[in-house]
N, C-alpha and C positions, 0 to 999 in steps of 0.2 A: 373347496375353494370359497373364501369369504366373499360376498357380494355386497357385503354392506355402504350403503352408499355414507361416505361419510357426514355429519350434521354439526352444527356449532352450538351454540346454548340454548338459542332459542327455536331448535328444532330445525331447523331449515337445512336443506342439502346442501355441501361446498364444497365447490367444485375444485380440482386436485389443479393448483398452479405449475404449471409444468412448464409455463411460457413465463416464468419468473427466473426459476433457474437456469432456461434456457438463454436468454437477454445475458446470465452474469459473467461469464466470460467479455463480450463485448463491451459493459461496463465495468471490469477492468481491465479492456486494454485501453478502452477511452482514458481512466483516472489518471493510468498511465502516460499517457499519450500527453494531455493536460500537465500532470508534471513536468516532463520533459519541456515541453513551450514553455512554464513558467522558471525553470532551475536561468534557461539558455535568456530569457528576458530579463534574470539578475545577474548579467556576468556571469555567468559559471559555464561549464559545459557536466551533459548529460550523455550516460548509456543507458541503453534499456535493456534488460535481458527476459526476455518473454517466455522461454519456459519455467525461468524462478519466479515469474512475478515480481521484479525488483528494478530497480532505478540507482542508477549511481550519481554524484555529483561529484563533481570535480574541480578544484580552482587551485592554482599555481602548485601542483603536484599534488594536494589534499583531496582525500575523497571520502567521501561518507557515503555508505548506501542505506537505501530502507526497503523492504519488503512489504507486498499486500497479505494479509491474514485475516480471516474469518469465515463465516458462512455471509449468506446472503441474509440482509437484512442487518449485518453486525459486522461490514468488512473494513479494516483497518490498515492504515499502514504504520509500520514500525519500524523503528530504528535498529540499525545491525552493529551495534560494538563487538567492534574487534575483542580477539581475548588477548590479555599481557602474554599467555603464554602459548605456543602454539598446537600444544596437544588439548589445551580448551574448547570449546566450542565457543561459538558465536554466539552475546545474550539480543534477545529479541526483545525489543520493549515497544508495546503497541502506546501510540501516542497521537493520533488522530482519526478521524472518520472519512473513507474515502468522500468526497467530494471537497476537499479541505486542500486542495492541492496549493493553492495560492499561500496559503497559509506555513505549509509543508514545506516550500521552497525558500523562505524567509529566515526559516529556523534551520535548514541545511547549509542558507550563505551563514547564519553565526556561526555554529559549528566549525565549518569551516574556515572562516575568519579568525576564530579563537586555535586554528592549528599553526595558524600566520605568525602567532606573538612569539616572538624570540624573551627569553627570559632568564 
């Protein structure tokens, strides 16, 4: 059994963060959470689905969702495009940093608003 206590560069003992990863669930269902308030504060309506980690937006029948992805310290959220064809998968494109949610919801009413244009 290793007992080595682990040390950083400058020799000193560090101690194993366990109450870091423990807190990240609860910041993101907070990010989550946040989202949700800010989609519903621009017009639109919101789901949340908690065991995929993801958020839907919805505005006059349009929906776009995005999902959380990463580790701690690097968690992001990312857009879910649908595929043209149905044996596709879904492409995932990380395009923000959670805490970004205000920001997130801005760019979900475009999206959305650009499904509005008849043309």
């Amino acid at each position: 059994m290793d007992t080595t206590i682990p040390r950083n560069t400058a020799g000193t003992a560090v101690a194993n963060d366990n109450a870091a990863s423990d807190r990240e669930p609860s910041r993101r269902k907070q990010a989550a959470a946040n989202l949700v308030k800010a989609i519903t504060a621009k017009g639109m309506r919101a789901t949340a689905d908690g065991k995929r980690l993801s958020v839907t937006a919805h505005l006059n029948g349009a929906s776009q969702a995005v999902v959380l992805r990463g580790e701690s310290g690097d968690v992001r959220w990312c857009m879910v495009w649908e595929p043209f064809r149905a044996e596709e998968a879904p492409e995932i494109e990380p395009i923000l940093p959670i805490g970004q949610e205000q920001v997130l919801a801005g760019r979900l009413l475009k999206v959305l608003e650009l499904a509005q244009i008849q043309v």
